[in-house]
N, C-alpha and C positions, 0 to 999 in steps of 0.2 A: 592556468591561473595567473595574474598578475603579477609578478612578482616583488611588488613595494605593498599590496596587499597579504599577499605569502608572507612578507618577514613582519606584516603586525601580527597574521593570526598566531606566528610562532611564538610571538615575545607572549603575547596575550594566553598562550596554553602553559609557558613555561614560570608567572606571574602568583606569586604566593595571594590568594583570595584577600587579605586584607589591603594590599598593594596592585589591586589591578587597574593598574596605569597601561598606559600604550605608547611606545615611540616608532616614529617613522619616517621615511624620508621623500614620502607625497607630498610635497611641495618645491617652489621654483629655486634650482640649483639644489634640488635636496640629495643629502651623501650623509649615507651611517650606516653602519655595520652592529647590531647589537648582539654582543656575545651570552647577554643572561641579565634576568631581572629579577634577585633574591632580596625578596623585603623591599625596603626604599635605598636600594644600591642598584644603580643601573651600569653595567659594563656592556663597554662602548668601542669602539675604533671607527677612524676615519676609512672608508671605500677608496681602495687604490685603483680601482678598476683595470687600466691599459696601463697604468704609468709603471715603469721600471721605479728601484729599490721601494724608497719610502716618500711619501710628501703629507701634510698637515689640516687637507681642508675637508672639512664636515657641516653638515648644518641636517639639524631632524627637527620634529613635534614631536609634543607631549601632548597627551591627552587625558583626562579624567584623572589629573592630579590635586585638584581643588584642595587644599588645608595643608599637603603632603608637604616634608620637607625630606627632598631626592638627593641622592649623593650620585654625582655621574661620574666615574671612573674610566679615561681612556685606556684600554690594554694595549694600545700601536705606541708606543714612547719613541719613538724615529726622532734623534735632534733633539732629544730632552723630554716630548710631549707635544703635543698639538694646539692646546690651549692659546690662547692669543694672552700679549701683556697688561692688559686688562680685562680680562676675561670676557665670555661670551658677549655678544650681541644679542640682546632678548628683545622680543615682540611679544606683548599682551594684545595685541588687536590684529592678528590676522596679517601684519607685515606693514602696515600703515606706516608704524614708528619706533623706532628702535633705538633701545640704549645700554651703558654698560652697567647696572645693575651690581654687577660683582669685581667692580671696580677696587684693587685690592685686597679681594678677599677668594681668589684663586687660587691654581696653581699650574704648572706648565701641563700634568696630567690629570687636571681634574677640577670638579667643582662642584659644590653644594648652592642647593637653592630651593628656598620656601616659598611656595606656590600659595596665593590667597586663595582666600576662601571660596571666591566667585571664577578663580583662575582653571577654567578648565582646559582649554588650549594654549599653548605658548612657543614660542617657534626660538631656535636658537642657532644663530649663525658663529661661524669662525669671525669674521668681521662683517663686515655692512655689503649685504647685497648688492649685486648691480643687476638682472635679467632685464630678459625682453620687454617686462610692463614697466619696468622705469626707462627705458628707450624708449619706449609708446607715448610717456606721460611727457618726457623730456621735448617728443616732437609734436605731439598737442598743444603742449605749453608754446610753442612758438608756429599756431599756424597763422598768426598774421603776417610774421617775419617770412613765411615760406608764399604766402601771399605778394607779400610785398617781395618780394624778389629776392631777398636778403640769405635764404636757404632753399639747399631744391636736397632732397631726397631721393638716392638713385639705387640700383641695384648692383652690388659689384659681379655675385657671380651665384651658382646655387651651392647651397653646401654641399657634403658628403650624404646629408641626410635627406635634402632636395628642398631646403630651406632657402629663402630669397634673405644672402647675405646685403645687408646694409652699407651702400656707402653714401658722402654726404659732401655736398660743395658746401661753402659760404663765401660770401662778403662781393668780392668782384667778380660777378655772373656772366656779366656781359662784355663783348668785347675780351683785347687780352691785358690781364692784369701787367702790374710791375714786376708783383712778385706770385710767386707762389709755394704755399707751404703745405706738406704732407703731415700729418699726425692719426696715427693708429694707436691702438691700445687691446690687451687682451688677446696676444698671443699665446699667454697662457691664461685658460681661460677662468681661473678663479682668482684671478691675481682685483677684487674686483673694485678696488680703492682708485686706479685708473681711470676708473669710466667718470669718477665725479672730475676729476680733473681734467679730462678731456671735456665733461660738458662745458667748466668756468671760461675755455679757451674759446669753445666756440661763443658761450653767450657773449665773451669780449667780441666777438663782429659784428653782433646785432644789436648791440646797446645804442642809445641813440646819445651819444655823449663824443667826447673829442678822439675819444681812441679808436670807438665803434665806426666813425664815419672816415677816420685815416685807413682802417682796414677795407672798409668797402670800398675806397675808392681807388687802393693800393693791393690789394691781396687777395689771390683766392687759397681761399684753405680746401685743400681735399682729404679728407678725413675715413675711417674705417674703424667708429666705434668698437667690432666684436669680430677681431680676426677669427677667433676660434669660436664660431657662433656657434655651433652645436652643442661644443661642450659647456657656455654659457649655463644656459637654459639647463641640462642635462646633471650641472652639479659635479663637471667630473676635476679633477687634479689639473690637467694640464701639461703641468711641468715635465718635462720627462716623459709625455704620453710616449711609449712604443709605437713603431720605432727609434721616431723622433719627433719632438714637439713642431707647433708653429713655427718659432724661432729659430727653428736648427733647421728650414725646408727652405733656406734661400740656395740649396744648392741642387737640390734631387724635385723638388715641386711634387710632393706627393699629394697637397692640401689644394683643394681647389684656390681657396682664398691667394694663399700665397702667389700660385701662378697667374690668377686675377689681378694681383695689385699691383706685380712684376710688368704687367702686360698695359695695366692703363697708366702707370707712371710714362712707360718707354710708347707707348701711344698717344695719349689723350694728352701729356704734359711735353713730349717731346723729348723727354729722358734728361729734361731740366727741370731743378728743384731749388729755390735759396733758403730750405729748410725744412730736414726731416726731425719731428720727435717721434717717441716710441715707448710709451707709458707701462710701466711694470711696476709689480710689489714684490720686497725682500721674502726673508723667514717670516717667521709670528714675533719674536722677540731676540736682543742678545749684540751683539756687535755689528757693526753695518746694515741694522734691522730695524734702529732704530729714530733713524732719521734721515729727511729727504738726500738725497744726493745721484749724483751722475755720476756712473763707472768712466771715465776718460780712456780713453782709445789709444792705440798706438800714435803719438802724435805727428811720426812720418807720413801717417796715412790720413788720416782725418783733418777736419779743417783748424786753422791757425788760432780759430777766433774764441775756441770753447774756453778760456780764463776770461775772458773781456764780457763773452755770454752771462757767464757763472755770476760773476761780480755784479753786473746789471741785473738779475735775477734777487739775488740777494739783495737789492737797491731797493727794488720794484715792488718785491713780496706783498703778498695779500693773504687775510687768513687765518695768521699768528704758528707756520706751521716750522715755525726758525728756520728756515736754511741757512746754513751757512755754504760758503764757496769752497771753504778750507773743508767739508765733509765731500768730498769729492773723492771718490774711491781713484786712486791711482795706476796709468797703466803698469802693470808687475804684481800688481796687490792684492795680496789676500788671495779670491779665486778671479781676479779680473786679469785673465792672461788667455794668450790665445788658446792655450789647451782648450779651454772652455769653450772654443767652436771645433772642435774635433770633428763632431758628430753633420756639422755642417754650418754653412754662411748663417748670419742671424741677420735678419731685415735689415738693422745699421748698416752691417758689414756689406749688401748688394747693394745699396742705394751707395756708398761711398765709391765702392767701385765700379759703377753704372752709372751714375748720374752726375751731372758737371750744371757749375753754377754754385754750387751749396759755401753758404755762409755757417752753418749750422748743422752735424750730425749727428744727435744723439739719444740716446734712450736716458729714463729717469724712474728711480724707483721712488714709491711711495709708500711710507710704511702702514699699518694696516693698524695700528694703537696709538703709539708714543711715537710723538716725533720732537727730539729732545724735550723732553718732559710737557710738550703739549697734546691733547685729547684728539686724536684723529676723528672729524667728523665726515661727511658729505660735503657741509655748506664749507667748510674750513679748506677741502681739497680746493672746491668750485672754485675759491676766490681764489686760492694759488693759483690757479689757471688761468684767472682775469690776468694775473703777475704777471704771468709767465707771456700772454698776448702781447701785455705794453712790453715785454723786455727785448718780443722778436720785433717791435715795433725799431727801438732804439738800435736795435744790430744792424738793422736795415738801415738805418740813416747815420750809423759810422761807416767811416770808408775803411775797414777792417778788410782784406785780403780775401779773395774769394778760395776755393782749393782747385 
């Protein structure tokens, strides 16, 4: 039997008759574990599946809860709770459209919500989805730009699962660019606030405006929306998957993807890059959680120019998602020290030392709520990404020291 069918029929047997509701987690990136459903208290925990110790990401449906008002109680408290700092991400219409509903009225392990009268399905994410059908709609939405020449769509490799991974040129197709910039996202694969951010980047090439036509005539972007595409789609953790995630496989290439991107960087680009980024999201909430910033690198090793970048980015911003430069986690700080690649090289750390040319090396978290007290949306990441284009824009035209 199915098994995301098996854990409705169980909640549904175990479902006191005046309360028969159903939660489950048949839907795109769905994860939830439901321990019991007494009355309108539903006890819950996020699906750790592969991942070692503990991590935070969940999203399920309700069903035939019309008038009900549900108390959802996480039993997994890893890090305080799972809840996000604004609470859930709700969909009343099938995933269409999504907002924060319980917008301080949460809590790290939990939360109450009154279902309308007409409300019989309602979907609930940790934060704002990203899967396969908003990649799908992302590259609909631009099939004249792939017409025009502007985007080409290519295959980097097959997953684990036998899945045609995505990857994606823009801007200078033809011919060999000035520069060229690498940018991935979703190494771990629920991290999924990344993915609007990387769309704002690329739609900065296709815009028919001043910055859009310096990129096409000046840069090819090569891109890898969903390093960890399986688990994408599948709803799983990511972080931490056992053995070791995405990001820890620049040294052993256990992940198809990784040895794919290792192989067409050092092929297809020449093992020349004037700029990698590398999109991630923090916790759910709390200190360095809660707003954009770049862990900074050992600065012996990495390039010269990451304050000059930061400062320009901060200049440039689009969006309202504050960054500041001074939120820039510092090499030694906090957990941003090399212990932290024990387990193995993280995609920054192979391209720094593999790749020559680079004006630019770095990864960027984005938070998945509050980013210093403003509303993380989709459209609010997208235009940080516009930012973030004109700011590689302006790197490239200071004469800033190469590494």
């Amino acid at each position: 039997m199915n098994c995301k069918l098996l854990s409705v029929l169980c909640v549904a047997a175990s479902v006191h008759a005046a309360s028969a509701f159903t939660i489950d987690y048949d839907i795109p990136a769905g994860n939830v574990i439901v321990d019991s459903i007494e009355g309108d208290v539903a006890k819950v925990r996020q699906d750790l599946r592969d991942t070692k110790n503990g991590w935070f990401y969940w999203a399920f449906r309700v069903k035939g809860a019309a008038g009900k008002t549900v108390k959802f109680v996480f039993t997994d408290k890893y890090g305080g709770g799972p809840v996000g700092v604004r609470g859930p991400v709700v969909s009343k219409d099938g995933g269409k459209t999504f907002a924060y509903p319980l917008d301080g009225k949460s809590k790290a392990d939990g939360f109450t919500y009154t279902f309308g009268p007409d409300e019989d399905e309602t979907l609930f994410y940790e934060c704002h989805p990203y899967v396969l059908a908003n990649w799908e709609a992302f590259v609909a939405r631009h099939a004249a730009d792939i017409a025009a020449g502007k985007m080409k769509v290519e295959t980097l490799c097959k997953s684990r699962k036998g899945a045609d991974v995505p990857r994606v040129r823009y801007g200078c197709l033809s011919g060999t660019p000035k520069y060229r910039f690498l940018v991935t996202c979703r190494h771990h694969c629920s991290e999924s606030m990344a993915s609007w951010v990387v769309e704002g980047i690329a739609d900065a090439f296709m815009a028919d405006d001043d910055l859009g036509k310096w990129l096409r005539e000046n840069v090819e972007l090569m891109c890898v929306p969903m390093m960890d595409f399986d688990g994408v789609q599948a709803g799983d953790q990511g972080k931490n998957r056992a053995p070791h995630d995405h990001n820890r496989d620049y040294t052993e290439f256990l992940y198809p993807e990784t040895k794919a991107l290792t192989e067409w960087v050092m092929g297809y680009a020449g093992g020349r890059l004037d700029a990698f980024l590398d999109v991630h999201c923090p916790w759910v909430r709390g200190q360095y959680n809660e707003f954009v910033y770049t862990p900074l690198k050992d600065p012996k090793v990495y390039p010269a120019t990451e304050g000059f970048f930061s400062a320009t980015i901060e200049k440039l911003q689009e969006g309202g998602l504050r960054y500041k430069a001074s939120d820039d986690l510092g090499f030694g700080v906090s957990w941003n020290k090399g212990v932290t690649y024990e387990q193995g090289w993280s995609s920054s750390s192979w391209v720094v030392h593999n790749v020559k040319g680079l004006k630019t090396c770095r990864s960027f978290e984005i938070p998945f709520a509050n980013a210093n007290g403003a509303v993380v949306t989709p459209e609010k990441c997208r235009l940080f990404g516009h930012g973030v284009a004109n700011a590689l824009r302006v790197l490239m035209e200071n004469s800033q020291p190469k590494l």
